[in-house]
OpenMM code with the backbone's topology and positions (N, CA, C; nanometers):
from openmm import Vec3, app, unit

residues = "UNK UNK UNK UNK UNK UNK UNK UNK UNK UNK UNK UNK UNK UNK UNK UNK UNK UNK UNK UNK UNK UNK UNK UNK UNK UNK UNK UNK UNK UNK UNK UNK UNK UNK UNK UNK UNK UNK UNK UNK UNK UNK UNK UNK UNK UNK UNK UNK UNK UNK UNK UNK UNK UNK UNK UNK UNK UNK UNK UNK UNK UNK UNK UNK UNK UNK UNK UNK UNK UNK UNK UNK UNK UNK UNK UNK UNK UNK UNK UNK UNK UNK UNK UNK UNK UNK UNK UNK UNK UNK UNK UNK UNK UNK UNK UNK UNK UNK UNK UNK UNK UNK UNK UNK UNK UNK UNK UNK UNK UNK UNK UNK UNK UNK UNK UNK UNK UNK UNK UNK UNK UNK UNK UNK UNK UNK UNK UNK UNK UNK UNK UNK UNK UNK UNK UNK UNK UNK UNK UNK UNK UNK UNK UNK UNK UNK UNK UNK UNK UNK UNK UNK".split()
positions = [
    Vec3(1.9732, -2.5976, 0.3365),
    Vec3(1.8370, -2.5561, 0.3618),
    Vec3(1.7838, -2.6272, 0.4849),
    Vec3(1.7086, -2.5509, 0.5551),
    Vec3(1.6542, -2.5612, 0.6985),
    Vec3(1.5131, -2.6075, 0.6941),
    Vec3(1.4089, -2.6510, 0.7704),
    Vec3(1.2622, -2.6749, 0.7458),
    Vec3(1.2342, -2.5481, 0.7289),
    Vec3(1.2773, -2.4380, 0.7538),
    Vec3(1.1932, -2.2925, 0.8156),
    Vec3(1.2442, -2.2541, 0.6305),
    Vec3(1.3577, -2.2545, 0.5871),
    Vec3(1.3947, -2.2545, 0.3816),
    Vec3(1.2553, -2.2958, 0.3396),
    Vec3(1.2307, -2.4351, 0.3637),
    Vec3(1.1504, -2.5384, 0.2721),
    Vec3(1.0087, -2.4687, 0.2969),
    Vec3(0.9614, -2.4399, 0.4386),
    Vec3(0.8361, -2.3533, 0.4505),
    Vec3(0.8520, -2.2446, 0.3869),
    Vec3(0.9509, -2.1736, 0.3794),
    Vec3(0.9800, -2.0030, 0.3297),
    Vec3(0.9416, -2.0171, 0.1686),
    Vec3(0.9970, -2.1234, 0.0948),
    Vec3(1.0037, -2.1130, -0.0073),
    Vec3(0.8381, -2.2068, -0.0762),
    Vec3(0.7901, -2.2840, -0.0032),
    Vec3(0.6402, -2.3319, -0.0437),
    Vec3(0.5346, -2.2396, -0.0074),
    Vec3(0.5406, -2.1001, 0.0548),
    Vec3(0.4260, -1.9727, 0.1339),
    Vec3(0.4958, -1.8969, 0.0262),
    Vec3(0.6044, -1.9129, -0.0657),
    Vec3(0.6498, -1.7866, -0.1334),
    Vec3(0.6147, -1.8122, -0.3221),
    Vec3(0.5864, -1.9608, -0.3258),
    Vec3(0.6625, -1.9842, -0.4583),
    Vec3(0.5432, -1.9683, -0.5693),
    Vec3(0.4210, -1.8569, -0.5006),
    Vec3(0.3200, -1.9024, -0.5832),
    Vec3(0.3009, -1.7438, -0.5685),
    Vec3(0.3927, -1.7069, -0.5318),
    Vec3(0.3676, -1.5019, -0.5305),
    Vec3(0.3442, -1.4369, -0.3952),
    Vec3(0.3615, -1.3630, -0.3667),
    Vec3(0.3423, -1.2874, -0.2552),
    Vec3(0.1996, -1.1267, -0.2722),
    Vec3(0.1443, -1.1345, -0.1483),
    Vec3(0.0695, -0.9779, -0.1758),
    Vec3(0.1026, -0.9218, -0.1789),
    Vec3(0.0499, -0.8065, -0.3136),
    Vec3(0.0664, -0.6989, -0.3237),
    Vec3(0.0020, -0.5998, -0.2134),
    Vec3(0.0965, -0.5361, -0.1082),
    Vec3(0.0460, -0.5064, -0.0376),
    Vec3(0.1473, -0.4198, 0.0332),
    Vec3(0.1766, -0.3470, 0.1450),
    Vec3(0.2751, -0.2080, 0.2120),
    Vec3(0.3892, -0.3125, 0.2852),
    Vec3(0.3875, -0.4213, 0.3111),
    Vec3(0.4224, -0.5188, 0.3893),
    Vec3(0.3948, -0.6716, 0.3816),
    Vec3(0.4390, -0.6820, 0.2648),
    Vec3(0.3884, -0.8474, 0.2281),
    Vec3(0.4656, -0.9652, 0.2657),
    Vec3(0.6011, -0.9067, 0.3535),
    Vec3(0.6066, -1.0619, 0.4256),
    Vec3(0.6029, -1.0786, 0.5478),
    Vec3(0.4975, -0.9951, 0.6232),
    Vec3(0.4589, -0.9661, 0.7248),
    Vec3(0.3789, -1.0977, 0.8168),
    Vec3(0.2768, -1.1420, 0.7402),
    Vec3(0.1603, -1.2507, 0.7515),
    Vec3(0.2560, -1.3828, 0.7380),
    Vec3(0.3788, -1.3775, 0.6130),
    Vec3(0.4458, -1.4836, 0.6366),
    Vec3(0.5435, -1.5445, 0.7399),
    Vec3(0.6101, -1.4050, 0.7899),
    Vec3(0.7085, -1.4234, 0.9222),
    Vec3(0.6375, -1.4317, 1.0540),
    Vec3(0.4946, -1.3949, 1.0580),
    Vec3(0.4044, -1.4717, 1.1650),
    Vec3(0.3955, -1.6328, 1.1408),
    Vec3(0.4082, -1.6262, 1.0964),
    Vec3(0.3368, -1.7857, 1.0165),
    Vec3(0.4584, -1.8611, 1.0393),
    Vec3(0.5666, -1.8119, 0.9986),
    Vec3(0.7111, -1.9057, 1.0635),
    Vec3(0.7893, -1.8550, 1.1512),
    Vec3(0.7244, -1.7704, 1.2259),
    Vec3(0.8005, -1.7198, 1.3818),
    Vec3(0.8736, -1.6357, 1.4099),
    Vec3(0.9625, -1.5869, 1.2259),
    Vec3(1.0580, -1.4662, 1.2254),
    Vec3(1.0399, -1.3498, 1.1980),
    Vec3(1.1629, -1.3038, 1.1657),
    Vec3(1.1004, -1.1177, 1.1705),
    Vec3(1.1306, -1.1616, 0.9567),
    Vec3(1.1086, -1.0354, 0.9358),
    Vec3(1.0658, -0.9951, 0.7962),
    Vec3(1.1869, -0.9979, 0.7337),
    Vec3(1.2488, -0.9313, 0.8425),
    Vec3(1.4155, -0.9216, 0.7780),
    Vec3(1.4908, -1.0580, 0.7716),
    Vec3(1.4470, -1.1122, 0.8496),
    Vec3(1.4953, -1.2667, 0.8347),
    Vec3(1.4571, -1.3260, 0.6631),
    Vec3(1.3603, -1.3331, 0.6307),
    Vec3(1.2794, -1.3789, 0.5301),
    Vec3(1.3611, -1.3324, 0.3756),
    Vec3(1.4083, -1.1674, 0.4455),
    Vec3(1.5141, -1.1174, 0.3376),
    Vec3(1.6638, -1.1923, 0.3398),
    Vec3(1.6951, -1.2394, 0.4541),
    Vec3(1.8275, -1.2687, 0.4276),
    Vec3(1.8283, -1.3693, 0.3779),
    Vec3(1.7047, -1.4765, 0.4178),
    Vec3(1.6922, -1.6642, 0.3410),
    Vec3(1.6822, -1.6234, 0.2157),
    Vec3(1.6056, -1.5306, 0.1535),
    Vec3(1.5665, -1.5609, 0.0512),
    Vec3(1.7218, -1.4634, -0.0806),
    Vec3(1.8106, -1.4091, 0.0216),
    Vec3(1.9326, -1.3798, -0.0358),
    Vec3(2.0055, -1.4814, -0.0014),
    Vec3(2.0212, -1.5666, 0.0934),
    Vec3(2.1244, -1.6822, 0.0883),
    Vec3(2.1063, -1.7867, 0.0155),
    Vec3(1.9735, -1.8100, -0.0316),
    Vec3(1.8991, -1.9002, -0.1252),
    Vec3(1.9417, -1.9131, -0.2818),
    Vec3(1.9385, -1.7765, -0.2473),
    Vec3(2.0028, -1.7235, -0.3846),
    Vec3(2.1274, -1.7377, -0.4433),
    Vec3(2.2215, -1.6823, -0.3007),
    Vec3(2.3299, -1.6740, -0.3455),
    Vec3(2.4240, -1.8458, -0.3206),
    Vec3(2.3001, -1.9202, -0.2582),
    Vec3(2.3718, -2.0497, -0.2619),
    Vec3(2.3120, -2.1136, -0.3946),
    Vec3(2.2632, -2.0821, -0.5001),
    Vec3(2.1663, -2.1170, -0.5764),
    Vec3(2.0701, -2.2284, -0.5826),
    Vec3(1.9921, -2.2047, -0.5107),
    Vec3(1.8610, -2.3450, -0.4216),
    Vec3(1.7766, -2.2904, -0.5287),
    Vec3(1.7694, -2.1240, -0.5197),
    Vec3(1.6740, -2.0889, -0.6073),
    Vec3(1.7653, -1.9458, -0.7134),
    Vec3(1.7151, -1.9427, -0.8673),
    Vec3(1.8129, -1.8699, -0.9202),
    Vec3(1.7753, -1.7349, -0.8939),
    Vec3(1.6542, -1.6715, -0.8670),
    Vec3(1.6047, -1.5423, -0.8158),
    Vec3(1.4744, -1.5048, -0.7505),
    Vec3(1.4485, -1.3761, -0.7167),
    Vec3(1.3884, -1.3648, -0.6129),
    Vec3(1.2794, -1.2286, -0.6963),
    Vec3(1.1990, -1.2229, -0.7873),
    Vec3(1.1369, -1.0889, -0.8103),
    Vec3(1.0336, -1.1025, -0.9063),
    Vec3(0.9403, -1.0339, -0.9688),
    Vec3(0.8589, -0.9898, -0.9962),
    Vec3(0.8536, -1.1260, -1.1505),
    Vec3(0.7329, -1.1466, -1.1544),
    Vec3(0.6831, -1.2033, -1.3370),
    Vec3(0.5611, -1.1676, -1.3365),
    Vec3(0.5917, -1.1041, -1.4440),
    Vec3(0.4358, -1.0290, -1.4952),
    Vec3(0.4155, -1.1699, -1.6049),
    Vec3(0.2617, -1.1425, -1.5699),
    Vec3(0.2058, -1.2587, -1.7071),
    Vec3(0.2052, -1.1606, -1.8540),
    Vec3(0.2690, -1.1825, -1.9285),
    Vec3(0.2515, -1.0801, -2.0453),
    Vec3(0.1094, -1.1317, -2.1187),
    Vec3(0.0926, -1.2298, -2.1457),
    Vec3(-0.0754, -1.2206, -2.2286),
    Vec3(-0.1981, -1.1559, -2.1092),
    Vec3(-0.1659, -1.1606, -2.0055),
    Vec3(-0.2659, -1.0584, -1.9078),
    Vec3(-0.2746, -0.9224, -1.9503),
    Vec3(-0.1296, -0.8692, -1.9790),
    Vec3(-0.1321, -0.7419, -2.0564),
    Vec3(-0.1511, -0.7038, -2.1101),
    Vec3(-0.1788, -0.8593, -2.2320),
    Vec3(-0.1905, -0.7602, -2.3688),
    Vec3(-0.1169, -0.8089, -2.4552),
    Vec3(0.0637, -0.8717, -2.4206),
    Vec3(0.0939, -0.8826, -2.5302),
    Vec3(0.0550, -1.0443, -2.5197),
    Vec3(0.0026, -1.0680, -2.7073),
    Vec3(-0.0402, -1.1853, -2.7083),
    Vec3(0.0501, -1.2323, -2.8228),
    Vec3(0.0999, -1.1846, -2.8517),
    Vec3(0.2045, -1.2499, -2.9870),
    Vec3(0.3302, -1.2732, -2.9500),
    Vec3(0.3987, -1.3989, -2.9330),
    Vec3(0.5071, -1.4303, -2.9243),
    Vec3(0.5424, -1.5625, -3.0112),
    Vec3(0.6295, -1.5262, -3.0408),
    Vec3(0.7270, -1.6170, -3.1702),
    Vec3(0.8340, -1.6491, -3.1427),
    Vec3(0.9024, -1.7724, -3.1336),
    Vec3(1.0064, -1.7898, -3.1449),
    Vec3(1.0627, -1.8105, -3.2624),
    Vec3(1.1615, -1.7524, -3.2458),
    Vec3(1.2827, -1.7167, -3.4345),
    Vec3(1.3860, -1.7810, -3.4050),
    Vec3(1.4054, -1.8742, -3.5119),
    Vec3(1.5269, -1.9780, -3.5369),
    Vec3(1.5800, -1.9115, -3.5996),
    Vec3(1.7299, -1.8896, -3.5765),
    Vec3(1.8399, -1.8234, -3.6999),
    Vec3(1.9219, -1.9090, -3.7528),
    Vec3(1.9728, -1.8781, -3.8780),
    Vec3(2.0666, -1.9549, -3.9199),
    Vec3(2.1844, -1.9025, -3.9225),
    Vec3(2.3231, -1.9116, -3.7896),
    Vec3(2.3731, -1.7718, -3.7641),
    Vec3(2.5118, -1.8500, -3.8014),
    Vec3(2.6246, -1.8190, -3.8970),
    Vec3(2.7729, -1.8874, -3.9186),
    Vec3(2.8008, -1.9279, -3.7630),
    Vec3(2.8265, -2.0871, -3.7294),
    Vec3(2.8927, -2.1185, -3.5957),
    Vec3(2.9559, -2.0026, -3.5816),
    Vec3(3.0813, -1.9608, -3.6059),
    Vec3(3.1861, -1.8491, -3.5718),
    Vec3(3.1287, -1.7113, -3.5365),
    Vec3(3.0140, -1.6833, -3.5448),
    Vec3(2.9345, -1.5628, -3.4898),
    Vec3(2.8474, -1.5829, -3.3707),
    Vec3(2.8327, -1.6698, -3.3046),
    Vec3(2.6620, -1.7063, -3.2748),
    Vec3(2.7344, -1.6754, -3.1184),
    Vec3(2.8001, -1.6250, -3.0821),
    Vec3(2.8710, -1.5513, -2.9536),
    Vec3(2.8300, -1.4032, -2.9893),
    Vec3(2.9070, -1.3471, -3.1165),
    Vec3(2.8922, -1.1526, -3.1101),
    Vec3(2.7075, -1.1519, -3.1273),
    Vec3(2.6996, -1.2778, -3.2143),
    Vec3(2.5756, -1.2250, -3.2754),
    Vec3(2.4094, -1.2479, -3.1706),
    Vec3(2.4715, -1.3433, -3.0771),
    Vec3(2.3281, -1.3545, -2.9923),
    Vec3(2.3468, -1.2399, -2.8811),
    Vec3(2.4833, -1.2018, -2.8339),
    Vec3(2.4919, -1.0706, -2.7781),
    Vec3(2.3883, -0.9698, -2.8157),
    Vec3(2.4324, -0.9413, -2.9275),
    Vec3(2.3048, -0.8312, -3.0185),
    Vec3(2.1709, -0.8985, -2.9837),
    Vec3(2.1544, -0.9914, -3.0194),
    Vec3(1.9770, -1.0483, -3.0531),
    Vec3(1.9248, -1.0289, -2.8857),
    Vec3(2.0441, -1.0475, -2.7603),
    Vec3(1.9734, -1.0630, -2.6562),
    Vec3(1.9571, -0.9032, -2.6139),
    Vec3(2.0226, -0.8174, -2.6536),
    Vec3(1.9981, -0.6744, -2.6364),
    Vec3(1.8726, -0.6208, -2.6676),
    Vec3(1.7797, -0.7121, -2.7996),
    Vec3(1.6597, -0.6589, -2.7465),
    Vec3(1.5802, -0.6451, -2.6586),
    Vec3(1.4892, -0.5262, -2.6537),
    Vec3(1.4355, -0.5302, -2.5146),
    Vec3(1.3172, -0.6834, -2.5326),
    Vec3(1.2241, -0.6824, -2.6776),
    Vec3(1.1708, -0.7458, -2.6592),
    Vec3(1.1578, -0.9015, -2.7057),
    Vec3(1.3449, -0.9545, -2.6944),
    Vec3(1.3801, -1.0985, -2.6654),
    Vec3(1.3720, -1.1195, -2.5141),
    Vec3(1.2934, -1.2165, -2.4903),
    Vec3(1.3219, -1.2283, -2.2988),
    Vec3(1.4193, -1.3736, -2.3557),
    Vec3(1.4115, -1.4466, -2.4421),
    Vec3(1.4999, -1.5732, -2.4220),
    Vec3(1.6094, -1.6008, -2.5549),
    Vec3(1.7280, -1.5959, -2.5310),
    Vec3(1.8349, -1.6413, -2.6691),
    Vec3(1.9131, -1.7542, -2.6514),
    Vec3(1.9746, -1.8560, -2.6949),
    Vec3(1.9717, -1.9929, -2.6423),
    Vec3(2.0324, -2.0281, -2.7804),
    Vec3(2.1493, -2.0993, -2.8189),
    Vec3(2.2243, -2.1752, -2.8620),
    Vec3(2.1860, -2.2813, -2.8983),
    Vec3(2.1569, -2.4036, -2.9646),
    Vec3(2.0712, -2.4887, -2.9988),
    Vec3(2.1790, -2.6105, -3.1074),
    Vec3(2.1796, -2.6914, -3.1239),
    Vec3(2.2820, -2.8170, -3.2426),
    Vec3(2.1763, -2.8074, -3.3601),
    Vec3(2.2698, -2.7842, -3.4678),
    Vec3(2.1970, -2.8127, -3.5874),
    Vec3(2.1757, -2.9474, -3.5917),
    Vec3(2.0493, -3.0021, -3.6936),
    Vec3(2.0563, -3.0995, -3.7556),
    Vec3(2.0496, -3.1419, -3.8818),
    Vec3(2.1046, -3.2730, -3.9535),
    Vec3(2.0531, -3.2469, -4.0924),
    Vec3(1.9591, -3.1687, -4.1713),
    Vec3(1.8329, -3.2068, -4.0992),
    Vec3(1.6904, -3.1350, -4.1443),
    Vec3(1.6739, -3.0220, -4.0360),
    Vec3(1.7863, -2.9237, -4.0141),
    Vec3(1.7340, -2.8107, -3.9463),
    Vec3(1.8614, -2.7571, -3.9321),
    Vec3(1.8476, -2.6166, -4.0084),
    Vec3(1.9628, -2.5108, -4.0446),
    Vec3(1.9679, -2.4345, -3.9186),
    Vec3(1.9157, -2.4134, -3.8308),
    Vec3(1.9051, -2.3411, -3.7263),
    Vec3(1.9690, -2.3562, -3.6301),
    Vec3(2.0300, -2.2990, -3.5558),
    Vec3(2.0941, -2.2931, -3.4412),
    Vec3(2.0645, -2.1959, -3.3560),
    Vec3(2.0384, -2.1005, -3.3783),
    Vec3(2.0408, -1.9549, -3.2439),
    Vec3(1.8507, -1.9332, -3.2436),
    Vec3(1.8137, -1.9249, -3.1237),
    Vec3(1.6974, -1.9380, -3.0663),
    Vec3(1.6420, -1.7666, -3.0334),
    Vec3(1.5428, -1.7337, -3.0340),
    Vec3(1.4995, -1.5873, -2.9761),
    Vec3(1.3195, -1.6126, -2.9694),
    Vec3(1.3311, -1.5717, -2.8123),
    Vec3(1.1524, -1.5718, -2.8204),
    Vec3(1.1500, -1.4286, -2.7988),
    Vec3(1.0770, -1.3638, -2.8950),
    Vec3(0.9923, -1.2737, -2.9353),
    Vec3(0.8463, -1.2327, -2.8812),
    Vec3(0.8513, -1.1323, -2.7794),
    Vec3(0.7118, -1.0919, -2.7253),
    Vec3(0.6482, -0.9544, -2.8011),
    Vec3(0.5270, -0.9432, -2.8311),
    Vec3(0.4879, -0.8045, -2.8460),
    Vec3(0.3174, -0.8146, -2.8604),
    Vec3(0.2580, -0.6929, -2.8991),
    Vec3(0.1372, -0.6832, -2.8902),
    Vec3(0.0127, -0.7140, -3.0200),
    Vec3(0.1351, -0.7526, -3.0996),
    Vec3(0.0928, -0.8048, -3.2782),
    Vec3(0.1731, -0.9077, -3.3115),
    Vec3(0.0987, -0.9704, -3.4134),
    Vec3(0.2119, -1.0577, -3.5053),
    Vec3(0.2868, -0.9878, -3.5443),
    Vec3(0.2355, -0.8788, -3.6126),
    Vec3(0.2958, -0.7659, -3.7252),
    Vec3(0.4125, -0.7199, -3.6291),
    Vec3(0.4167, -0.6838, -3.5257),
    Vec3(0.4857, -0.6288, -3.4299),
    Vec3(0.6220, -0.6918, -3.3975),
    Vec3(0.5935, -0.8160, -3.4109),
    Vec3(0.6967, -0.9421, -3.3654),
    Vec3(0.7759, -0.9719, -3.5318),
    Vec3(0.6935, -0.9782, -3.5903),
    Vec3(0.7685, -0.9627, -3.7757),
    Vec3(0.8490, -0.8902, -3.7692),
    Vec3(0.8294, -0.7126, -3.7275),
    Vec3(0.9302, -0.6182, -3.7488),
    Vec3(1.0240, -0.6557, -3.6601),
    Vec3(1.0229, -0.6807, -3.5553),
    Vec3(1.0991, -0.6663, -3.4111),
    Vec3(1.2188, -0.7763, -3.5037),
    Vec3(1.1790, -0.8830, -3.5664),
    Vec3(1.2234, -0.9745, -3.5867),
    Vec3(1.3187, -0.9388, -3.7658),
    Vec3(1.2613, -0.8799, -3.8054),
    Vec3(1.3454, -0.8041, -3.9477),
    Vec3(1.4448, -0.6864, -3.8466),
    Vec3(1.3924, -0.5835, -3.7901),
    Vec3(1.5158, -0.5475, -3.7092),
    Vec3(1.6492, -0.6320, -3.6127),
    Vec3(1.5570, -0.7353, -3.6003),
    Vec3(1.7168, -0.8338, -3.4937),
    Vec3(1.8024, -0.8688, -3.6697),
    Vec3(1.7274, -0.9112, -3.7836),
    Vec3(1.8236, -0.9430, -3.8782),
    Vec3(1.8690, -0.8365, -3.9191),
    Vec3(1.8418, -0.6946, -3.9174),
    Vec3(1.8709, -0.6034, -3.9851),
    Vec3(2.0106, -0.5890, -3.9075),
    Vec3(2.0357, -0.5737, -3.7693),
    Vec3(2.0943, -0.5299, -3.7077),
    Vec3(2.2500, -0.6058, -3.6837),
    Vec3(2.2198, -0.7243, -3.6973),
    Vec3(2.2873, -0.8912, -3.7109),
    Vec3(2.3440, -0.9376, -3.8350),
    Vec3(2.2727, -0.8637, -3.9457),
    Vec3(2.2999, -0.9202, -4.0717),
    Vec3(2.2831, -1.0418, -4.1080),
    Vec3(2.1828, -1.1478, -4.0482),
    Vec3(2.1572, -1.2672, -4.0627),
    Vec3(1.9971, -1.2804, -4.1073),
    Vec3(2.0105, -1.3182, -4.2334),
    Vec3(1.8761, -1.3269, -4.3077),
    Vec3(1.7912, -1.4238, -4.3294),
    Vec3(1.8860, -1.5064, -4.2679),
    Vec3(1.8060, -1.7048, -4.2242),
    Vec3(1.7488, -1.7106, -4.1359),
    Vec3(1.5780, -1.6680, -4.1334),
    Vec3(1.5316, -1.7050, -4.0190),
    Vec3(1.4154, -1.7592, -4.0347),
    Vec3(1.3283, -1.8584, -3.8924),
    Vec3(1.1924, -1.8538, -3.9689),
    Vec3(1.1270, -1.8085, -3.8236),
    Vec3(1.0178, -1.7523, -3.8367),
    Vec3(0.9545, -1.7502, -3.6974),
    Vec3(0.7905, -1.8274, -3.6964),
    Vec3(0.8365, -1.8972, -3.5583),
    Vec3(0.7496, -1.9650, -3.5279),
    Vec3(0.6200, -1.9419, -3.4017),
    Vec3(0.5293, -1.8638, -3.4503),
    Vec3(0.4359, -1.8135, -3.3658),
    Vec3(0.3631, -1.9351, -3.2913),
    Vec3(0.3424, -1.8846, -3.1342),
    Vec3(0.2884, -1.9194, -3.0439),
    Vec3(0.1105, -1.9625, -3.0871),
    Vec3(0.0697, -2.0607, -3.0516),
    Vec3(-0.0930, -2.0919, -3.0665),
    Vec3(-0.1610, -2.0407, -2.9426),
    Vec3(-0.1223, -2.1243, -2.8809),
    Vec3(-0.1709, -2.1737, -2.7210),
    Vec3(-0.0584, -2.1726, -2.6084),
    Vec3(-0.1255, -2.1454, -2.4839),
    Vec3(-0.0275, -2.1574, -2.3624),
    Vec3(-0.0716, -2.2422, -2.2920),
    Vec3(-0.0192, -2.3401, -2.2563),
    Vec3(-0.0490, -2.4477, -2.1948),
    Vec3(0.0239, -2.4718, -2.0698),
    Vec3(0.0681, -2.3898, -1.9931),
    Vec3(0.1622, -2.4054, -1.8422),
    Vec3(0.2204, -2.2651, -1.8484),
    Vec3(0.2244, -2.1888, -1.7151),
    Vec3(0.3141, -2.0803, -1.7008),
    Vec3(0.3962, -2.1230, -1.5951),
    Vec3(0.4345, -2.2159, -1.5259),
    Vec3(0.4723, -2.2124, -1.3727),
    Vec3(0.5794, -2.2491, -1.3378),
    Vec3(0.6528, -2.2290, -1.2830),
    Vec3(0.7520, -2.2734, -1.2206),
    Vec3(0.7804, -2.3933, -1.1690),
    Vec3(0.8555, -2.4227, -1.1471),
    Vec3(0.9148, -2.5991, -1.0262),
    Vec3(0.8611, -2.5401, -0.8806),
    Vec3(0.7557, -2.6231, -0.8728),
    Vec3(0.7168, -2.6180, -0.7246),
    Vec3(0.7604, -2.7032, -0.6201),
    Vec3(0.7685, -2.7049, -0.4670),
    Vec3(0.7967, -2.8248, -0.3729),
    Vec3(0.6612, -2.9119, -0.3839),
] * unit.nanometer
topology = app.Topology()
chain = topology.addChain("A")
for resn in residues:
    res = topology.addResidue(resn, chain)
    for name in ("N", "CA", "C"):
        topology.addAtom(name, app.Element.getBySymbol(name[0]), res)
């Protein structure tokens, strides 16, 4: 990474305008053309400085305000076929592997987004329905307290 990376990526890391040409104002601002801005921010990538380059919608802006994360209790010897499935839902964005402990049967992780509790219950009886794993508990969201990323 170059100073012109480290500027590219502190004018970028907080969103760009929505707008016909939004890295227009930024490649004035560091001297290059636009297309330049595309290739850093693909070499960035593909050197992994940064893991991607696109869109996050805030989902409680939208609407959905219910999210739960569901602990499963999935046989070690499955928790490969079986988080396959769980991550196929559309509305798991996260599935994650986890060490049991004495006081905690759980191992396989799923955060659960939708527009109800009720919503996230079913979503969440369908991942067991589908999985055949009936050990679960879900643990609904209160509060959001940080959305952000690693900044410079």
């Amino acid at each position: 990474m170059d100073k012109t990376d480290i500027k590219l990526l502190k004018l970028t890391q907080d969103g760009i305008s929505i707008e016909p040409e939004p890295f227009r104002k930024i490649a004035q601002e560091l001297g290059i053309t636009e297309d330049e801005i595309l290739d850093r921010m693909d070499k960035l990538v593909k050197e992994g400085v940064i893991r991607r380059f696109g869109a996050s919608i805030g989902h409680r802006a939208i609407g959905i305000t219910a999210n739960a994360m569901c602990t499963w209790n999935v046989p070690d010897e499955r928790v490969e076929e079986v988080g396959a499935v769980m991550a196929g839902f559309p509305e798991v964005t996260h599935c994650y592997e986890r060490p049991r402990y004495p006081d905690w049967e759980f191992n396989l992780f799923t955060m659960i987004h939708a527009y109800s509790r009720e919503e996230c219950e079913n979503i969440a009886k369908q991942v067991s329905l589908a999985t055949g794993i009936k050990g679960y508990s879900i643990l609904f969201s209160e509060k959001e307290f940080k959305k952000t990323g690693v900044r410079l």
